[in-house]
C-alpha positions in Angstrom: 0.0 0.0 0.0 1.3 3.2 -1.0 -1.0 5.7 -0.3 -4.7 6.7 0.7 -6.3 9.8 -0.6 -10.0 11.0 -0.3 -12.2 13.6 1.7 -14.7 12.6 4.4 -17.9 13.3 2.3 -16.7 10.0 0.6 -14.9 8.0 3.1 -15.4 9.4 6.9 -12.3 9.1 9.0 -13.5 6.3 11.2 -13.8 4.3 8.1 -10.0 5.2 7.2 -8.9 4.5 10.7 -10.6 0.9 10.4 -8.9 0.4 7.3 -5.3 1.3 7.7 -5.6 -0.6 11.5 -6.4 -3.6 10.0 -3.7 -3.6 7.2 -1.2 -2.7 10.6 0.3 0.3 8.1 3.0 2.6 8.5 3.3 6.0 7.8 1.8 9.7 7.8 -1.8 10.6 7.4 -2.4 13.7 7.3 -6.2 15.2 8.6 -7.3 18.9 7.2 -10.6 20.8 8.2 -10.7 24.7 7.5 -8.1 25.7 9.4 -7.5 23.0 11.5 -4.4 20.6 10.4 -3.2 17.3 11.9 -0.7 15.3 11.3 -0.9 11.4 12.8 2.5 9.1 12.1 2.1 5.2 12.1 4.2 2.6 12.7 2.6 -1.1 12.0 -1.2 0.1 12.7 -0.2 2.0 16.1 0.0 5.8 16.4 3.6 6.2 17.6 3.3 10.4 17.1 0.5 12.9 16.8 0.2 16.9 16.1 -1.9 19.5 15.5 -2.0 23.1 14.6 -4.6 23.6 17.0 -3.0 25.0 20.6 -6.1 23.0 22.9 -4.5 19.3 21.6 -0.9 20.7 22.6 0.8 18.4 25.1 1.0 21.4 27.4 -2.4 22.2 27.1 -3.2 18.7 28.6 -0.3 18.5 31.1 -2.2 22.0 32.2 -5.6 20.8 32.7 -4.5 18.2 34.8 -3.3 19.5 36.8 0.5 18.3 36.5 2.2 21.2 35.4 1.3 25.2 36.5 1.2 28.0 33.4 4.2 29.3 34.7 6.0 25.9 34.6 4.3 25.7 30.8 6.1 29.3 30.2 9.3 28.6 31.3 9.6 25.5 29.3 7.9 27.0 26.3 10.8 29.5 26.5 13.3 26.6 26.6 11.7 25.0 24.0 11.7 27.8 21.4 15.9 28.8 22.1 16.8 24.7 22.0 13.7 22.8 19.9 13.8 19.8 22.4 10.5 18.2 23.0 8.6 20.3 25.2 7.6 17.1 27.8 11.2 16.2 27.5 12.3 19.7 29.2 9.4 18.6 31.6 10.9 15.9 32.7 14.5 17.1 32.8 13.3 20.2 34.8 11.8 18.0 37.2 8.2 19.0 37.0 6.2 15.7 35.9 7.8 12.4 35.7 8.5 10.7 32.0 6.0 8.4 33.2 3.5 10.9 33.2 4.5 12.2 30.1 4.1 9.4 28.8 0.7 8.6 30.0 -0.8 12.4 28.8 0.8 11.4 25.6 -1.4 8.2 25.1 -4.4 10.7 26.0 -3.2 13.5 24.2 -3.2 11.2 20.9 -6.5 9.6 21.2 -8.1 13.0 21.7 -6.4 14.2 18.5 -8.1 11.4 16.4 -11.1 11.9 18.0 -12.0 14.9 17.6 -11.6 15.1 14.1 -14.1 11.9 13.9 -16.9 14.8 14.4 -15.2 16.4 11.2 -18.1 16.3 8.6 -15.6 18.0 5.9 -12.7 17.5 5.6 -9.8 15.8 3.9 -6.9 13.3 4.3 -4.0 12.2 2.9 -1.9 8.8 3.6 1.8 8.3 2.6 3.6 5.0 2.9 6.7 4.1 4.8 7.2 7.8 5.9 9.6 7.9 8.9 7.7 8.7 13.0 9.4 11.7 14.4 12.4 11.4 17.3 10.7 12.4 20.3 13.4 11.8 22.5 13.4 8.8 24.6 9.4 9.3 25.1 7.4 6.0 23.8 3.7 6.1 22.6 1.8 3.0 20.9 -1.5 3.6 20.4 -3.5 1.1 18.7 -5.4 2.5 16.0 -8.3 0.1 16.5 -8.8 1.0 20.0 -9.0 4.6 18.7 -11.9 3.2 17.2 -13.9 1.9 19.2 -13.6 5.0 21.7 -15.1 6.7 18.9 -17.9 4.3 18.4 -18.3 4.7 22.4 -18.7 9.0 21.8 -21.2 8.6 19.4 -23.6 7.5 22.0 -22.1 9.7 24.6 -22.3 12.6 22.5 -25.8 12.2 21.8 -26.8 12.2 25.7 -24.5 15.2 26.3 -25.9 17.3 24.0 -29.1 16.2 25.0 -28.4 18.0 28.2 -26.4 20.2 27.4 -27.6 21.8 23.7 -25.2 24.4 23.5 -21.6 26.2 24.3 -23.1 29.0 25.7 -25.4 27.7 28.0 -25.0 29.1 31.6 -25.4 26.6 34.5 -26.6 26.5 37.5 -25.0 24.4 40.2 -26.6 22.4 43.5 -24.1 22.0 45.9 -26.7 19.3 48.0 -26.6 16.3 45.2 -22.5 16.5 44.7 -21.2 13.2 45.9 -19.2 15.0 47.7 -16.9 18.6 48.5 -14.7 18.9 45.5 -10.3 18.5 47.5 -9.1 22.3 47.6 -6.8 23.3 44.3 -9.2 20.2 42.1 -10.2 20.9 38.9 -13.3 20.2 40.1 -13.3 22.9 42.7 -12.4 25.1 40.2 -15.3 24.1 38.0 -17.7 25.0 40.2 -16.3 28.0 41.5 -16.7 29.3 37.8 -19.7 27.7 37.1 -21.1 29.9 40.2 -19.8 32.9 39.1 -21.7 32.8 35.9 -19.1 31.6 33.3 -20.7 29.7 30.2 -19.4 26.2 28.8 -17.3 27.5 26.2 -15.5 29.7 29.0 -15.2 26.8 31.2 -13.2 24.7 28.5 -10.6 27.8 27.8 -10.7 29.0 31.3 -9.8 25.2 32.3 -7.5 24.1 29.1 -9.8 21.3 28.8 -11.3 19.6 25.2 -14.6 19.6 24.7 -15.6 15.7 25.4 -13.3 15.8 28.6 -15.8 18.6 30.3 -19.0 17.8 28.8 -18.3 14.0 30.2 -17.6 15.7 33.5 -20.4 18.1 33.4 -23.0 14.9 32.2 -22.1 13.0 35.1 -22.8 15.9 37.3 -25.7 16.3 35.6 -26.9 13.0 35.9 -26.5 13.2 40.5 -29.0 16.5 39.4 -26.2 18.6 40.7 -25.8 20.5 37.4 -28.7 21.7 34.7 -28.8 24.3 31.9 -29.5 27.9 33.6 -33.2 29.3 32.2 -31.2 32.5 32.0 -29.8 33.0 28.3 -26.1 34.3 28.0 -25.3 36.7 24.9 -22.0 35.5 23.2 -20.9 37.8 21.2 -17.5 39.3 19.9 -16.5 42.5 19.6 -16.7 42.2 15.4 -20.5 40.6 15.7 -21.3 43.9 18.7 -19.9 46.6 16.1 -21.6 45.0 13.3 -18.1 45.3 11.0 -18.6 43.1 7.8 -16.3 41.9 5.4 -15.0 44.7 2.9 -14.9 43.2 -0.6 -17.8 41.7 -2.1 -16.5 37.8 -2.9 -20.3 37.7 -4.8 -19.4 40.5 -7.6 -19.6 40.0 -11.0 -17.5 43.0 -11.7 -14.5 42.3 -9.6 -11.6 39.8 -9.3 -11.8 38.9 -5.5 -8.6 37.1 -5.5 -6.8 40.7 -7.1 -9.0 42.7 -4.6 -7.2 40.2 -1.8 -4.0 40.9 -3.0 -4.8 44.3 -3.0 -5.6 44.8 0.8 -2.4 42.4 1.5 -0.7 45.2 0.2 -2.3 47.9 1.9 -1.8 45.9 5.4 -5.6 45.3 6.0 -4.8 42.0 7.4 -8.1 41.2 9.0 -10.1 42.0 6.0 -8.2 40.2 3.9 -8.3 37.1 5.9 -11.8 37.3 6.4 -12.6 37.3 2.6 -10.2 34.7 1.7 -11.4 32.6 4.2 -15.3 32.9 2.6 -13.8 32.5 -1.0 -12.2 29.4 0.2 -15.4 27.7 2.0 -17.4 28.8 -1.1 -15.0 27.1 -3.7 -12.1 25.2 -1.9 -9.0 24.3 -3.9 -6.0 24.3 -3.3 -5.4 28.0 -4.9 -7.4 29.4 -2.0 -6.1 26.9 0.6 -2.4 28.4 -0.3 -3.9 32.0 -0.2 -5.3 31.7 3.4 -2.4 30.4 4.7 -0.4 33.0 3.1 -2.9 36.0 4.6 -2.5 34.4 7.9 1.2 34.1 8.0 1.6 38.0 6.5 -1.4 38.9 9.6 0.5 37.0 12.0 4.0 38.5 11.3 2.6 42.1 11.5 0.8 41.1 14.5 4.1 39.7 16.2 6.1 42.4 15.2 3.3 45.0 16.6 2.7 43.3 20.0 5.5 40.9 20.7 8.4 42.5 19.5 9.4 43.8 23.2 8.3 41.9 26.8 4.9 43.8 26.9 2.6 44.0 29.8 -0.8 44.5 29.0 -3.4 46.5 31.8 -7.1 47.5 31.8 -8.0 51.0 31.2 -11.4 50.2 31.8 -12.9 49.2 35.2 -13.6 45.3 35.6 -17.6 46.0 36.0 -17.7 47.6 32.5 -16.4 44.6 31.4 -19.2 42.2 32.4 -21.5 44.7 30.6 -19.7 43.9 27.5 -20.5 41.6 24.4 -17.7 39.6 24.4 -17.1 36.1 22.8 -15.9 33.0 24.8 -12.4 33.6 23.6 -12.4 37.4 23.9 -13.1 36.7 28.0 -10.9 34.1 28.6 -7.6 36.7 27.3 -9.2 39.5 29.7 -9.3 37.1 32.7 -5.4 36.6 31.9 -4.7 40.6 32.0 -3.3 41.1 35.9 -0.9 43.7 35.1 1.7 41.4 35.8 1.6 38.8 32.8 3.6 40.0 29.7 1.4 39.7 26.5 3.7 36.9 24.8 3.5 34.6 28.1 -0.2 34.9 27.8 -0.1 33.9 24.4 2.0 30.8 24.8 -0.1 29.4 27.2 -3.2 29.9 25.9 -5.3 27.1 24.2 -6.3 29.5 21.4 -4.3 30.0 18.1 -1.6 32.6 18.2 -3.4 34.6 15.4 -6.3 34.6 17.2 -5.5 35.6 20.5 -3.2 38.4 19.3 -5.7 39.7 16.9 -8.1 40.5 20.0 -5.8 42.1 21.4 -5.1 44.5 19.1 -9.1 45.4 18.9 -8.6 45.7 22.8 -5.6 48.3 22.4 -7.7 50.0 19.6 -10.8 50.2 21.6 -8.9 51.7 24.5 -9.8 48.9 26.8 -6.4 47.7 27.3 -2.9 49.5 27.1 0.4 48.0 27.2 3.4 49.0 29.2 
């Protein structure tokens, strides 16, 4: 077998995974969805190796949620990691702060949740190449069959079902009954700081980000608290909006018109430097027509965006502050996301550290920022 190409309108991933587990292949398949790539390496049907461009399926992001490692622990060997490019849970363990054993272990999780999520990938494509060669990372084993993959995914299509019976939507708010818990959550548990936040009013999506968690790993939790009747859906609505959708700021060129070339009009606000526009239209032109033309153009808007974005914000150890008073805030429309990177601002936290550790893209997160600074809620020093 020397290769496997299709998209998931055709062939949907668990079908793949079936059939290059039971031919025990080796390799590299890669998984692509929008923006969202993976790359999964194989070595005689096991995964051996698994990345993603998206930050929450980073082994730090993981190591975070539980609770092994602090963010500043993450920082400091993020740091490391970008000066000598050793594997960031290899500096974990050489600094002392989990055990290899433990790396190990959030490894075989981090893997499985890579796969799985993208099982919920209605479009999509992928891409198998024989007898390409697993990464070194370092000492740290990882053997994941890719038929046991499968059938946890078989398992979350009937836990998924229940969960969302529950629990419909992201940005429900709950409501929390201390009486039906099993019992008090330890002091410093994740679940203590669960329901802390879900008492002060946070929604589902800004439990996930506030807690580094995926999204099957706290719905499950939040299921089986909902099943002792200790958590339901709040009859109070929350508004979850971003600061684009409150301002009502649309798109500038029209990707419909008969009259222009939207691909020259892209081009054209690359070079004047309107990086958010631009990204925003080629973005629609590539979910209206993908190809690999447009595929090649957002990834070239993003990386032009990114690099003025970097230079901008990260160029110098910035510390960014509120200029506004924390009340106003909570008035605000304000996305998931947009939240989360306010909670982070203590006056004390330089922008880049923030970044690094936070489980949303680095385009992202820095692009909100620059709408705070813009919108004089925040400042940096």
């Amino acid at each position: 077998m020397r290769g496997l190409y299709g998209d998931f309108g055709t062939m949907p991933l668990r079908d793949v995974i079936v059939y290059l587990g039971n031919r025990r292949v080796s390799g590299i398949l890669n998984l692509e969805n929008e923006t969202t790539r993976k790359q999964i390496t194989l070595v005689e049907g096991n995964v051996v190796n698994a990345s993603s461009n998206s930050p929450r399926e980073y082994l730090g992001q993981f190591l975070i949620n539980l609770g092994h490692i602090t963010e500043d622990q993450f920082n400091k060997a993020y740091e490391t990691q970008q000066e000598t490019k050793v594997f960031l849970g290899r500096i974990l363990v050489m600094i002392g702060a989990v055990k290899e054993e433990t790396v190990n272990q959030v490894l075989s999780l981090k893997v499985r949740e890579t796969l799985l999520e993208a099982f919920r990938w209605e479009k999509g494509s992928f891409a198998f190449e024989a007898d390409k060669s697993a990464p070194d990372l370092q000492g740290l084993e990882l053997n994941v069959p890719l038929l046991d993959v499968h059938k946890e995914g078989e398992f979350r299509d009937t836990a998924w079902e229940a969960i969302r019976a529950a629990f419909p939507k992201g940005n429900c708010l709950l409501t929390l009954n201390r009486e039906n818990l099993a019992e008090e959550p330890r002091p410093g548990s994740l679940d203590e700081r669960l329901f802390n936040m879900i008492e002060a009013g946070q929604t589902i999506d800004e439990l996930i980000l506030a807690l580094h968690a995926t999204d099957f790993f706290l719905y499950q939790r939040l299921y089986a608290l909902y099943r002792l009747d200790a958590v339901k859906v709040s009859d109070e609505l929350a508004v979850d909006l971003s600061l684009d959708d409150a301002e009502g700021e649309d798109i500038a060129i029209d990707i419909d018109s008969d009259t222009s070339d939207p691909l020259a009009e892209l081009q054209n606000l690359l070079g004047e430097k309107r990086f958010e526009e631009a990204l925003k239209a080629a973005r629609v032109a590539h979910a209206r027509g993908a190809s690999a033309e447009t595929a090649a153009l957002c990834e070239k808007v993003e990386q032009a965006y990114l690099a003025d974005l970097r230079e901008e914000l990260m160029s110098k150890r910035k510390v960014p502050t509120l200029k506004v008073a924390p009340a106003a805030l909570k008035a605000m429309n304000l996305s998931a996301a947009e939240r989360y990177l306010l909670s982070r601002v203590d006056g004390k936290r330089h922008l880049a550290g923030i970044v690094n550790v936070s489980p949303l893209r680095e385009l992202e997160a820095l692009a909100v920022f620059r709408r705070f600074i813009s919108q004089g809620i925040l400042q940096l020093d």
